[in-house]
LODRENRO-684221 format. One record per residue (C-alpha): residue number from 0; residue in one letter; y, x, z. Coordinates in pm, whole numbers. Layout:
N
<node NUM; 'A'; <Y; X; Z>>,
...
//
This chain:
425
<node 0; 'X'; <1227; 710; 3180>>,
<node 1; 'X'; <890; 693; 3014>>,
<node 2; 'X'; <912; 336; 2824>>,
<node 3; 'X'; <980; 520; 2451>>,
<node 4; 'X'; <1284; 422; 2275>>,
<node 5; 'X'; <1074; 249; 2021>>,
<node 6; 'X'; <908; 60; 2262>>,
<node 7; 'X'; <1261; -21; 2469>>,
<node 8; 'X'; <1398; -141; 2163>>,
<node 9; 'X'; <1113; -392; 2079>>,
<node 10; 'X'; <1277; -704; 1936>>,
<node 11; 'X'; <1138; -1026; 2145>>,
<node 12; 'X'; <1313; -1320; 1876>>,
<node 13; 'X'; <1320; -1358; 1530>>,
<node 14; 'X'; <1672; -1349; 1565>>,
<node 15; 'X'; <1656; -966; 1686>>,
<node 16; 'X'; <1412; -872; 1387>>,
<node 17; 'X'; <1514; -658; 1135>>,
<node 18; 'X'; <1398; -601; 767>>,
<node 19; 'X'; <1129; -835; 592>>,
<node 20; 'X'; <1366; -1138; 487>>,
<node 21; 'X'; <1134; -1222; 224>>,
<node 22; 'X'; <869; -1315; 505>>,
<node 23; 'X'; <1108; -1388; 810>>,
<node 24; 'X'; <1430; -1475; 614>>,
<node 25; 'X'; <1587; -1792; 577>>,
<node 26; 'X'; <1358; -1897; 312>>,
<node 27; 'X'; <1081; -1675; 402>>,
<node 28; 'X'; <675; -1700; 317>>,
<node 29; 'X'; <625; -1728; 680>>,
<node 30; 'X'; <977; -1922; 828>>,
<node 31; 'X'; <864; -2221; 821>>,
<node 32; 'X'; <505; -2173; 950>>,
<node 33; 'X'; <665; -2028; 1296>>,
<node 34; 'X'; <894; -2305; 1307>>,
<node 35; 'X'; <572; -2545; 1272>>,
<node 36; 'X'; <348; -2351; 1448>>,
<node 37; 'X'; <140; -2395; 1191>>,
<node 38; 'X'; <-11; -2034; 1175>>,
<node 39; 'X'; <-278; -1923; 918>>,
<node 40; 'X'; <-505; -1637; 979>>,
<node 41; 'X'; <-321; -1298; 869>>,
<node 42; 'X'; <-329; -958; 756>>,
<node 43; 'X'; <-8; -746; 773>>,
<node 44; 'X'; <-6; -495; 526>>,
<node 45; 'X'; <279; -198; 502>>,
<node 46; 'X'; <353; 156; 617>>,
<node 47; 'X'; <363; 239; 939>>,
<node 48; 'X'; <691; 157; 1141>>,
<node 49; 'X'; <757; -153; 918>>,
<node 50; 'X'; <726; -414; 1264>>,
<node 51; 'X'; <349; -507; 1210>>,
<node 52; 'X'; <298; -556; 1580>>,
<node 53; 'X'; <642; -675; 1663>>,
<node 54; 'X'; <607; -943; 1422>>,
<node 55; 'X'; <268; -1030; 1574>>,
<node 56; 'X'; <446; -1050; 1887>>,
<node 57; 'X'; <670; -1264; 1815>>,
<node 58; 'X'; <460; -1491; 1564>>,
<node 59; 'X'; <278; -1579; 1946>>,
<node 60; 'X'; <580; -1602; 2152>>,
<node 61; 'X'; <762; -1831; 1871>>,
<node 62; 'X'; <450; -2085; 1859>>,
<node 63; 'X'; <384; -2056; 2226>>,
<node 64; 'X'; <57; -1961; 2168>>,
<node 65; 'X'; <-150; -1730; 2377>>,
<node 66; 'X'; <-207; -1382; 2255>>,
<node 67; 'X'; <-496; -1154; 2274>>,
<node 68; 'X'; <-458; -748; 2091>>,
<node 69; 'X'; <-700; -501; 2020>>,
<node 70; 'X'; <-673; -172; 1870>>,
<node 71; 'X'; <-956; -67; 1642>>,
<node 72; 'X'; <-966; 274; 1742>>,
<node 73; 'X'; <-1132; 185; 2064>>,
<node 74; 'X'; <-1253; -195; 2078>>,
<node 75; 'X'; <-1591; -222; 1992>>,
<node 76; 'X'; <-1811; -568; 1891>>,
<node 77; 'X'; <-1834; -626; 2276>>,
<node 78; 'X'; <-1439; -640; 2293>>,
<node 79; 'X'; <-1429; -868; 1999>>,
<node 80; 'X'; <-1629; -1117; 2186>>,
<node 81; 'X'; <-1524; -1101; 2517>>,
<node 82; 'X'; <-1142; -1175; 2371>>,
<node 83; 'X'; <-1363; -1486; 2143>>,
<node 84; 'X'; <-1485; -1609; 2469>>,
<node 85; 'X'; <-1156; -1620; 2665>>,
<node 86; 'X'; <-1001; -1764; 2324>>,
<node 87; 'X'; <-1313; -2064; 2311>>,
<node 88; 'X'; <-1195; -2169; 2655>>,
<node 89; 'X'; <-806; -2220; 2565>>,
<node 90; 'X'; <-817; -2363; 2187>>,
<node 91; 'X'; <-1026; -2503; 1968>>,
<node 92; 'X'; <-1052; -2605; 1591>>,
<node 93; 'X'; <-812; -2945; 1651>>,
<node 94; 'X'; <-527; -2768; 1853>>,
<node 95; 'X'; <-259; -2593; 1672>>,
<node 96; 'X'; <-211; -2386; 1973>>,
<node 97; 'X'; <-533; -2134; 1964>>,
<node 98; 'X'; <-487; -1813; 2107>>,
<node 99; 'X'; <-373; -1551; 1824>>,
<node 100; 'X'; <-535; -1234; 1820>>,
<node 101; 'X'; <-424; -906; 1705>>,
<node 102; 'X'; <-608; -639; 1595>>,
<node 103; 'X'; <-386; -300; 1480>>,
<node 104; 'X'; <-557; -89; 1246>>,
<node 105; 'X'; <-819; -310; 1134>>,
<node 106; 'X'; <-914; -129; 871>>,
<node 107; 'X'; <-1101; 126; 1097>>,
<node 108; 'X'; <-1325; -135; 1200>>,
<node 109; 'X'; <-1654; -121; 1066>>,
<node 110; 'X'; <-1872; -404; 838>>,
<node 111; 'X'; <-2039; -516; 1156>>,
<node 112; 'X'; <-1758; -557; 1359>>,
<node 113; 'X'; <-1524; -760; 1103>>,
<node 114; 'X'; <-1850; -969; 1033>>,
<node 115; 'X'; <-1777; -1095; 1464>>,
<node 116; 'X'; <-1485; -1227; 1347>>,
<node 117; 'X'; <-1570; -1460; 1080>>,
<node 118; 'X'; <-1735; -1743; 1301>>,
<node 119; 'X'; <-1400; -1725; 1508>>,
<node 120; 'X'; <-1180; -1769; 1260>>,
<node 121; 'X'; <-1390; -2034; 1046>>,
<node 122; 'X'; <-1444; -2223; 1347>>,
<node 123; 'X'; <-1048; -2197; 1483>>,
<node 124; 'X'; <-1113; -2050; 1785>>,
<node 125; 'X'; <-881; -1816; 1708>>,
<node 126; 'X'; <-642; -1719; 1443>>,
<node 127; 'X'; <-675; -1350; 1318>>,
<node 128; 'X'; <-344; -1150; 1260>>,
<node 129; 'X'; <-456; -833; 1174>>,
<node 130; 'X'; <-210; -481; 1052>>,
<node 131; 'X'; <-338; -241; 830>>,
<node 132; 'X'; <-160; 51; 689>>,
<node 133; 'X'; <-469; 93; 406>>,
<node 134; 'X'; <-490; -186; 103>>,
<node 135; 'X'; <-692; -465; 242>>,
<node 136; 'X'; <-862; -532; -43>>,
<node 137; 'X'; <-1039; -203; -39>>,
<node 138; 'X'; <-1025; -173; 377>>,
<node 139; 'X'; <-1163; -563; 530>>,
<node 140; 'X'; <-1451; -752; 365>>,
<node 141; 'X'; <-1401; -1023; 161>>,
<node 142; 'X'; <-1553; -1296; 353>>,
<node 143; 'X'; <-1273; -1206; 574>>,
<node 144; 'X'; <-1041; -1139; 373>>,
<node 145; 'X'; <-1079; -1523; 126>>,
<node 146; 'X'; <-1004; -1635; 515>>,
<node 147; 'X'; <-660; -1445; 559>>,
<node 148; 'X'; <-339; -1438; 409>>,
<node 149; 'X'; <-213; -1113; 303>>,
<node 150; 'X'; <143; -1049; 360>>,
<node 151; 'X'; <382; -709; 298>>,
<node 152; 'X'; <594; -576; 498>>,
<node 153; 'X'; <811; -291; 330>>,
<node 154; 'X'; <987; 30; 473>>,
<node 155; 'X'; <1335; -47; 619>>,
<node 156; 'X'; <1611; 9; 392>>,
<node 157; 'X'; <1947; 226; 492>>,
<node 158; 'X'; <2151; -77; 614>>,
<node 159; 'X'; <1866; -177; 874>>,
<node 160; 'X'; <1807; 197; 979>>,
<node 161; 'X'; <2139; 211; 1035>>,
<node 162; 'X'; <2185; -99; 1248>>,
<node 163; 'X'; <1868; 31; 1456>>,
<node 164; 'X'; <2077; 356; 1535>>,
<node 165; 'X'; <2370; 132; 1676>>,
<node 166; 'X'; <2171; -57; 1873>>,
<node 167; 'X'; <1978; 223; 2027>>,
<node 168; 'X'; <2295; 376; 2149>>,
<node 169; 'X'; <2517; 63; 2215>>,
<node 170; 'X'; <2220; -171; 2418>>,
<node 171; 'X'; <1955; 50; 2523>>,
<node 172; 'X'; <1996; 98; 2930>>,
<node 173; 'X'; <1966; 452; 2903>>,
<node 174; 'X'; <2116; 552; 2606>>,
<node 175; 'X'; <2450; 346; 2612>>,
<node 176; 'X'; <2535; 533; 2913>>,
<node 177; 'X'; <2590; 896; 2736>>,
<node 178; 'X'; <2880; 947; 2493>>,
<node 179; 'X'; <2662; 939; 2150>>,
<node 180; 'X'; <2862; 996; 1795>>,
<node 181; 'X'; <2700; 971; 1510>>,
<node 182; 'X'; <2887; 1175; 1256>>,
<node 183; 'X'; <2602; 1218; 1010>>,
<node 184; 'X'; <2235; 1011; 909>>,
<node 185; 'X'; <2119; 1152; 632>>,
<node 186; 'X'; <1868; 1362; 790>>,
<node 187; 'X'; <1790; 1129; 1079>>,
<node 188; 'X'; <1701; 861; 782>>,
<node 189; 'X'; <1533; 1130; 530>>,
<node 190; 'X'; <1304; 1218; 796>>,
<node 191; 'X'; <1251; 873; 900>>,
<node 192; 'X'; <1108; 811; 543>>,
<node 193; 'X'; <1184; 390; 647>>,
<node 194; 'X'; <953; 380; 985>>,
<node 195; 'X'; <1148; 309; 1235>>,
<node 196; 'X'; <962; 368; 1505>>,
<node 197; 'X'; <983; 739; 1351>>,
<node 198; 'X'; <1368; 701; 1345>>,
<node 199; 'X'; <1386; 612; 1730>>,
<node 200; 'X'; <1116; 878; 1814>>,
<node 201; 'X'; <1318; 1156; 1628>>,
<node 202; 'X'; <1634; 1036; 1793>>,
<node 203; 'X'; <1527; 996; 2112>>,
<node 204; 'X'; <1433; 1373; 2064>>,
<node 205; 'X'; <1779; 1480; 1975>>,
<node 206; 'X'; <1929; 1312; 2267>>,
<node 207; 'X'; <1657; 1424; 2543>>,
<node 208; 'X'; <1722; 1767; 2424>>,
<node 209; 'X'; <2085; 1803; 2504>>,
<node 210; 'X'; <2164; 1867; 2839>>,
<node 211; 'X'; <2500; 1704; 2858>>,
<node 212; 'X'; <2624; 1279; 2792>>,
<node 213; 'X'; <2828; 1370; 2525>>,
<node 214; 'X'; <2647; 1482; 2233>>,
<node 215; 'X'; <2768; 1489; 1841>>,
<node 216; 'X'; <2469; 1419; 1611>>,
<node 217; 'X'; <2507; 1560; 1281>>,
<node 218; 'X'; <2270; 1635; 977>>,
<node 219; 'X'; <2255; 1973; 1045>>,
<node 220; 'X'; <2203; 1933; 1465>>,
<node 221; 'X'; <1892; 1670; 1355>>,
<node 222; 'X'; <1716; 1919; 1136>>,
<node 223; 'X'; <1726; 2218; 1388>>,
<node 224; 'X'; <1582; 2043; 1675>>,
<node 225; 'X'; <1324; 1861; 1445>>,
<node 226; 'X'; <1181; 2204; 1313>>,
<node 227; 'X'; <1178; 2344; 1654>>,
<node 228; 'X'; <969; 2024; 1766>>,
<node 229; 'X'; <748; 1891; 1519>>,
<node 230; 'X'; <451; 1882; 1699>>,
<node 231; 'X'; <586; 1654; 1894>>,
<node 232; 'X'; <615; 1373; 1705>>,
<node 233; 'X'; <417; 1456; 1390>>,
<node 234; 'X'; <46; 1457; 1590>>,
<node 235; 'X'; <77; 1082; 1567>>,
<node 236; 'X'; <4; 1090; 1160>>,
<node 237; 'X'; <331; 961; 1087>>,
<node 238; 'X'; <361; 1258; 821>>,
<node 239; 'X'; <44; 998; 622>>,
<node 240; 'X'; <254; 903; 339>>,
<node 241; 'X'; <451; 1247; 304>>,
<node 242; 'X'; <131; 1415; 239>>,
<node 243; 'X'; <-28; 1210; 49>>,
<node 244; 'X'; <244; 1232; -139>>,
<node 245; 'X'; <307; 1561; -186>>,
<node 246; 'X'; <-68; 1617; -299>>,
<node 247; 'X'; <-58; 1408; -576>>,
<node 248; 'X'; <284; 1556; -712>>,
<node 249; 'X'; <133; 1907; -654>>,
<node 250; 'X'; <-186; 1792; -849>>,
<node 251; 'X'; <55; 1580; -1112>>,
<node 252; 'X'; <279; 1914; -1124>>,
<node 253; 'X'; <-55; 2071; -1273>>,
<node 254; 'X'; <8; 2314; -919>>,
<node 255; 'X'; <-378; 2352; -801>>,
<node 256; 'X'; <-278; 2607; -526>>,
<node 257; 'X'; <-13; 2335; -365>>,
<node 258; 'X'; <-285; 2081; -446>>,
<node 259; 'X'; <-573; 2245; -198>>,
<node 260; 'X'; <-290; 2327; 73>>,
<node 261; 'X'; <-205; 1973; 77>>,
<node 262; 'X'; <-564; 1887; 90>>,
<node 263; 'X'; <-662; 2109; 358>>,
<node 264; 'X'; <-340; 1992; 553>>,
<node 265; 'X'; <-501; 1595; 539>>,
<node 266; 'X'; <-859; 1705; 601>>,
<node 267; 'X'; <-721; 1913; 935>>,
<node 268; 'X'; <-548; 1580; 1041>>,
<node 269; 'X'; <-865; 1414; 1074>>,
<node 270; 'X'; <-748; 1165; 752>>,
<node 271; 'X'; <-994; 957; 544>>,
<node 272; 'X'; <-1236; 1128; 332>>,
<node 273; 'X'; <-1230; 786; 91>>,
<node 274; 'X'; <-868; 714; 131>>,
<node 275; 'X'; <-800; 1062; -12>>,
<node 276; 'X'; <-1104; 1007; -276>>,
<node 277; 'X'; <-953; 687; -374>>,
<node 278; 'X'; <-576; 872; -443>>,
<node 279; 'X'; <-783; 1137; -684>>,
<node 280; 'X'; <-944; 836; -932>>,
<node 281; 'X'; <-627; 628; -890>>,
<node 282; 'X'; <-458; 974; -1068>>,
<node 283; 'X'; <-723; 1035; -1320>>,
<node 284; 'X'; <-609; 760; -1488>>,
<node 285; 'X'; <-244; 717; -1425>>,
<node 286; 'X'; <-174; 1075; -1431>>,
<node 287; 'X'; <-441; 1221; -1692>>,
<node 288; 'X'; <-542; 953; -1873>>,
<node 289; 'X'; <-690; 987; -2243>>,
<node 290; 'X'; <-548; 1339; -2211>>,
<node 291; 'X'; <-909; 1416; -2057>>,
<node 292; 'X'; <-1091; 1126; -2000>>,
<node 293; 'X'; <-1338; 1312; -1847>>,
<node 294; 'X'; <-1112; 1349; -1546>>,
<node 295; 'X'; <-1180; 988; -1453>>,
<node 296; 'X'; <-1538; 1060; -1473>>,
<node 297; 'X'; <-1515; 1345; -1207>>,
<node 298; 'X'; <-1316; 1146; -977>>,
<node 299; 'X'; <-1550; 858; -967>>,
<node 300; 'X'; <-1860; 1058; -914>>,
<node 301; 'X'; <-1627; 1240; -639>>,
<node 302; 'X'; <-1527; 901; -450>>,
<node 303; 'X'; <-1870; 794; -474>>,
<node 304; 'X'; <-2053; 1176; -360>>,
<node 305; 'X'; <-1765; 1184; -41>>,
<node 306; 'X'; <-1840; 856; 64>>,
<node 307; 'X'; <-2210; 940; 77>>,
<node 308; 'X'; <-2194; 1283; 235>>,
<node 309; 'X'; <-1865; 1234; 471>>,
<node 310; 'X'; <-1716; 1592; 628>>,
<node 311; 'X'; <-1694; 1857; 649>>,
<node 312; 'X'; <-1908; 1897; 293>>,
<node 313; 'X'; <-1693; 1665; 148>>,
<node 314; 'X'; <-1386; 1921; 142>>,
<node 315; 'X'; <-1543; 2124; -83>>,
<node 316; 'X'; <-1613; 1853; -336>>,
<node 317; 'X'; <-1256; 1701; -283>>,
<node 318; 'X'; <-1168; 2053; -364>>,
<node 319; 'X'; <-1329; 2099; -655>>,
<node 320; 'X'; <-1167; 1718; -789>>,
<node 321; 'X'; <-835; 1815; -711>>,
<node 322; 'X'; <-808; 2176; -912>>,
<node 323; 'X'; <-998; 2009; -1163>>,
<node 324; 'X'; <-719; 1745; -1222>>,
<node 325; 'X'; <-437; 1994; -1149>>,
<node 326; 'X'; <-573; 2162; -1459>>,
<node 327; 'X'; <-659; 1899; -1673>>,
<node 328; 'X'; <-400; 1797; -1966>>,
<node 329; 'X'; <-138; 1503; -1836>>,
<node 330; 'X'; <-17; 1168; -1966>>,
<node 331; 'X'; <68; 905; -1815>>,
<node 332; 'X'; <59; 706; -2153>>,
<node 333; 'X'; <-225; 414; -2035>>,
<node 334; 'X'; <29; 356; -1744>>,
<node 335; 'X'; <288; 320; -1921>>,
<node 336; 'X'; <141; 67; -2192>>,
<node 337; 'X'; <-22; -176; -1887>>,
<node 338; 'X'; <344; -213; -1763>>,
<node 339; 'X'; <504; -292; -2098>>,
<node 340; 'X'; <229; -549; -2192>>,
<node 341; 'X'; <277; -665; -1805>>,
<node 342; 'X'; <685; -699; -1877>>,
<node 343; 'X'; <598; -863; -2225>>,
<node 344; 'X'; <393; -1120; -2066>>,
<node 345; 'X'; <645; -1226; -1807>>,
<node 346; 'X'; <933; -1246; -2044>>,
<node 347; 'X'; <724; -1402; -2350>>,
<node 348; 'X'; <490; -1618; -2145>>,
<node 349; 'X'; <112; -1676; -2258>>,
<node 350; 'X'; <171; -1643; -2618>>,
<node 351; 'X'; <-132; -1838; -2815>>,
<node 352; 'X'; <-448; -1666; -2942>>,
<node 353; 'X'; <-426; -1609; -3321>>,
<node 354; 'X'; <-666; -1873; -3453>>,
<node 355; 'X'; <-880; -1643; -3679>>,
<node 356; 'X'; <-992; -1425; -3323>>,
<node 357; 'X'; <-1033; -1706; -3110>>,
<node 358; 'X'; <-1376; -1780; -3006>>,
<node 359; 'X'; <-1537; -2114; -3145>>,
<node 360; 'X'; <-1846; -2230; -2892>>,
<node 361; 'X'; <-1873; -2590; -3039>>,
<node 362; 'X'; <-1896; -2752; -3351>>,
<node 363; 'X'; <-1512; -2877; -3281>>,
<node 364; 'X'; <-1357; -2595; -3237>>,
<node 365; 'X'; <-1497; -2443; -3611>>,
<node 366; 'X'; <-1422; -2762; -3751>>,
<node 367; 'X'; <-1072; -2674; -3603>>,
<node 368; 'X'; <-1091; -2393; -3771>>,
<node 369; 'X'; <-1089; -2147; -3465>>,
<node 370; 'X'; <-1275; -1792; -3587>>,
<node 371; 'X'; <-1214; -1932; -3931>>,
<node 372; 'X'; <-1143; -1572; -4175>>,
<node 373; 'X'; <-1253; -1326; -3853>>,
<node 374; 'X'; <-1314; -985; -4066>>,
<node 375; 'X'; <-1652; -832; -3863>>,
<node 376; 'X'; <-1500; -482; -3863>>,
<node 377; 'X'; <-1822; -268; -3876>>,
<node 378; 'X'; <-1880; -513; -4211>>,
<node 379; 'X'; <-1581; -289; -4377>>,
<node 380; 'X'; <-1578; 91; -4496>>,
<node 381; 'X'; <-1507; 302; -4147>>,
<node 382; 'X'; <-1573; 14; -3937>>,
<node 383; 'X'; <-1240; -99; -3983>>,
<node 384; 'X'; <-1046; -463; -4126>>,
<node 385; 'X'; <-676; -506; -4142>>,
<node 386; 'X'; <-685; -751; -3950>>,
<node 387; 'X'; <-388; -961; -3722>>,
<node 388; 'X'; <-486; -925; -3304>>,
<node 389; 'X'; <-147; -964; -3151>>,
<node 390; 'X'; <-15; -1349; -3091>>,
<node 391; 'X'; <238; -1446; -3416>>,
<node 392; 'X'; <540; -1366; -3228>>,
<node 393; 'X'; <417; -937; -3125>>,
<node 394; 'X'; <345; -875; -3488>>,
<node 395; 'X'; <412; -503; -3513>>,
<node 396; 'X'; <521; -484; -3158>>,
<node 397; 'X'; <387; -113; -3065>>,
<node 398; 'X'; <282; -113; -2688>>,
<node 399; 'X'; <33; 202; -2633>>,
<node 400; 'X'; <249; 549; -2735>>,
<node 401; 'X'; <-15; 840; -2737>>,
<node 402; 'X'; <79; 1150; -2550>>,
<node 403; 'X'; <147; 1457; -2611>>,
<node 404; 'X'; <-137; 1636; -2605>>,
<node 405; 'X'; <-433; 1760; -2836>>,
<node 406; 'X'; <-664; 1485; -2748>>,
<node 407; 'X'; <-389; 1174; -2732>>,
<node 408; 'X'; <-276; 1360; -3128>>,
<node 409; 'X'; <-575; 1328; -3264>>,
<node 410; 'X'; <-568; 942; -3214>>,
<node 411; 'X'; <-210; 887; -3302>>,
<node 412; 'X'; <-315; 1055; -3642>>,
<node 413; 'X'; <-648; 817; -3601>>,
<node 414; 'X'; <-393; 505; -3554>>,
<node 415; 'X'; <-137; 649; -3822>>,
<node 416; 'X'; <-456; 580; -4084>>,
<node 417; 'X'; <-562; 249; -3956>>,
<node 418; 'X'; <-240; 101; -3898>>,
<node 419; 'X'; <103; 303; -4133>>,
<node 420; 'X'; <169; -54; -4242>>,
<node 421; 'X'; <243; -218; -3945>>,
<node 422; 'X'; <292; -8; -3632>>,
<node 423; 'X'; <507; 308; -3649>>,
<node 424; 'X'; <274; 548; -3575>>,
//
C-alpha cells in the first residue's frame, strides 16, 4: 500500500476533525462561517501536523466551493495566475461560491509572488486560505495580510492523539486487519511532540516493521525501531521545533558548545537563515535582558548582516551571535515585568492617567487642570522628582524585579535611592 497512513486517515467532515474546537467547535471562530458559506480570506497559522490542509479541505467541501492548492515550494507567479484564471471563469466578486485556493507554506513565497495575489483576493475572484508554520506577521506582506484573517491552530493534545491511534488501528483498511495492542503511548506521543501526521508516520513504521499481524506496541518497542530509522521520517523537517528548541535552551543554559551543535544541525537541514536570526534577538531580550544589553545590540546587527549576506557566510556570523549570548549574563527580569503589567491590566482594566502626567494640548484640558503640578525631573538635583506615575489604585505596586546580576544590582541600588519610600527595593 503506498497511500501513507496520514494521508489514509484524512478526515473528509467536520464531524471526523479532531483538535481546534476553539475554531471548529460548537461555538467556534470559524463554525458558523462554514455553515454560511460565508468564507473570508485566511491564513492558518500552527506547527506542523496541526490539520492546516485538512481543514482547508474541508472548509471547500463544506461550502461546496471549488478548490484550487498550490505548494510554495514549487508554484511560481505563472501558477498563481493560471489557478486566478480558471478561478475568474467560475466566481466572481457577487457569488459566495468562488473557488478557494490553498497555498501550503506560503511563507516561502517571495514579495513578488504574494503581490499576484492581492488583485484576486480584493477583487473576489478567489478567496485565499493560506498555512504557514512561520508567524505571518513577519512571513506575508501586509497588504496581504490587512486582507486575511489569521487563525491558530495548536498541537493536538493527549486525548486527540490518542483517539487518532484507535482509529488508525480500528478503521484503517489495512491496519484493522492485524492484531494491534497498544500497551504503552508515551513514547509514540513524546516523539510525536502534538503533529499528528508525525504520530501516524512513526506508527505506521512500527507496524510495517514487524513481520507478523499480531504485534504488541510498547514504549520501549517504539523507541528501538525509531532510533534504528530516523532518517526515515526525520528528512521531512518535522524535527523544526525540537531544534529550535533545543538551541535556545543550550544558549539559555549559558552551554555555547551545545549552542553551535544545534546551530550547525539547522544550518545542515537547509533551515532559514532569518528564522534562526529572528530566535537569537527574540532571546537577547527575554533571556539576557539588562543583564547585557549589549546582547540585543549584537543580535540585531546579526538578523540584519544574515539577511543581507544569506549562506553559507552567514553561519559564521550566526556563530559568533550564539556563543556570544551563551556567555553573556542571564535574566529574564524585562519578561517577566511585561507579563505582570499584562496580567495587571486584564484584571484591573484601563486604570485612569494620574492627572498631574497627563498631557494637556488645549486650553480645556489645563483649565481642567490636566499636567497641573508635573515636576520636570531634570529641573530637580540628579534629574530626579518624587513624583506619582502609576494610576491611584498601583501606588507602590512593584512590577520590574532586577536580576541577579552585576549590571541588574547596580540599578536596584540606583532604584533603592530614588524610590526606599515607596517601592521595596
Amino acid at each position: 500500500m503506498n497511500e501513507p497512513l496520514a494521508e489514509r486517515l484524512r478526515p473528509k467532515t467536520l464531524d471526523d476533525y479532531l483538535s481546534q474546537n476553539h475554531l471548529i467547535g460548537k461555538n467556534g471562530a470559524l463554525t458558523q462561517q462554514i455553515k454560511q458559506g460565508l468564507i473570508p480570506s485566511m491564513i492558518f497559522w500552527g506547527p506542523p501536523g496541526t490539520g492546516k490542509t485538512t481543514l482547508a479541505n474541508i472548509i471547500a467541501s463544506e461550502s461546496g466551493r471549488p478548490f484550487y492548492t498550490l505548494s510554495a515550494i514549487n508554484s511560481g507567479v505563472k501558477d498563481i495566475r493560471d489557478v486566478i484564471d480558471k478561478a475568474k471563469q467560475s466566481g466572481g466578486l457577487f457569488t459566495t461560491k468562488n473557488p478557494i485556493l490553498f497555498i501550503d507554506e506560503i511563507h516561502r513565497f517571495s514579495k513578488s509572488q504574494q503581490d499576484s495575489l492581492l488583485q484576486a483576493v480584493e477583487k473576489g475572484w478567489i478567496t485565499l486560505i493560506g498555512a504557514t508554520t512561520e508567524n505571518p506577521s513577519f512571513e506575508v506582506i501586509p497588504a496581504l495580510l490587512s486582507r486575511c484573517q489569521v487563525y491558530i491552530l495548536n498541537a493536538f493534545e493527549k486525548n486527540d492523539l490518542e483517539i487518532l491511534l484507535d482509529r488508525a488501528i480500528n478503521q484503517d483498511t489495512y491496519l484493522s486487519k492485524k492484531n494491534i495492542q497498544l500497551q504503552e503511548t508515551t513514547a509514540l506521543l513524546r516523539l510525536s511532540g502534538g503533529d499528528a501526521r508525525k504520530l501516524l508516520n512513526i506508527f505506521e513504521l512500527i507496524i510495517n516493521s514487524e513481520d507478523t499481524d499480531d504485534i504488541i506496541v510498547t514504549d520501549e518497542s517504539v523507541l528501538k525501531k525509531v532510533q534504528n530509522n530516523t532518517v526515515r521520517y526525520d528528512k521531512t523537517g518535522e524535527q523544526h521545533y525540537d531544534i529550535i528548541s533545543a538551541f535556545i535552551k543550550s544558549i539559555r543554559g549559558s552551554d555555547p558548545n551545545a549552542a553551535v551543535y544545534w546551530l550547525a544541525r539547522m544550518i545542515e537541514g537547509g533551515e532559514d537563515v532569518k528564522f534562526i536570526a529572528r530566535r537569537l534577538l527574540i532571546l537577547a531580550s527575554e533571556d539576557i535582558g539588562n543583564a547585557n544589553p549589549t546582547a540585543l545590540v549584537i543580535a540585531n546587527n546579526t538578523f540584519q548582516a544574515v539577511t543581507t549576506i544569506g549562506f553559507p557566510e552567514s553561519r559564521i556570523i550566526l556563530s559568533q551571535c550564539a556563543t556570544y549570548l551563551a556567555c553573556s549574563p542571564k535574566s529574564n527580569a524585562a519578561y517577566m515585568a511585561i507579563n505582570k503589567a499584562q496580567q495587571l491590566v486584564k484584571e484591573k482594566g484601563d486604570l485612569s492617567v494620574p492627572l498631574e502626567i497627563r498631557n494637556a494640548p488645549t486650553k480645556l484640558m489645563k483649565e481642567l487642570g490636566y499636567g497641573d503640578n508635573y515636576k520636570y525631573a531634570h529641573n530637580y538635583e540628579q534629574n530626579f522628582a518624587d513624583q506619582e506615575f502609576m494610576p491611584e489604585e498601583l501606588k507602590g505596586y512593584k512590577i520590574y524585579e532586577p536580576g541577579n546580576n552585576p549590571r541588574e544590582k547596580a540599578y536596584q541600588e540606583f532604584l533603592k535611592q530614588r524610590w526606599k519610600d515607596k517601592y521595596d527595593y
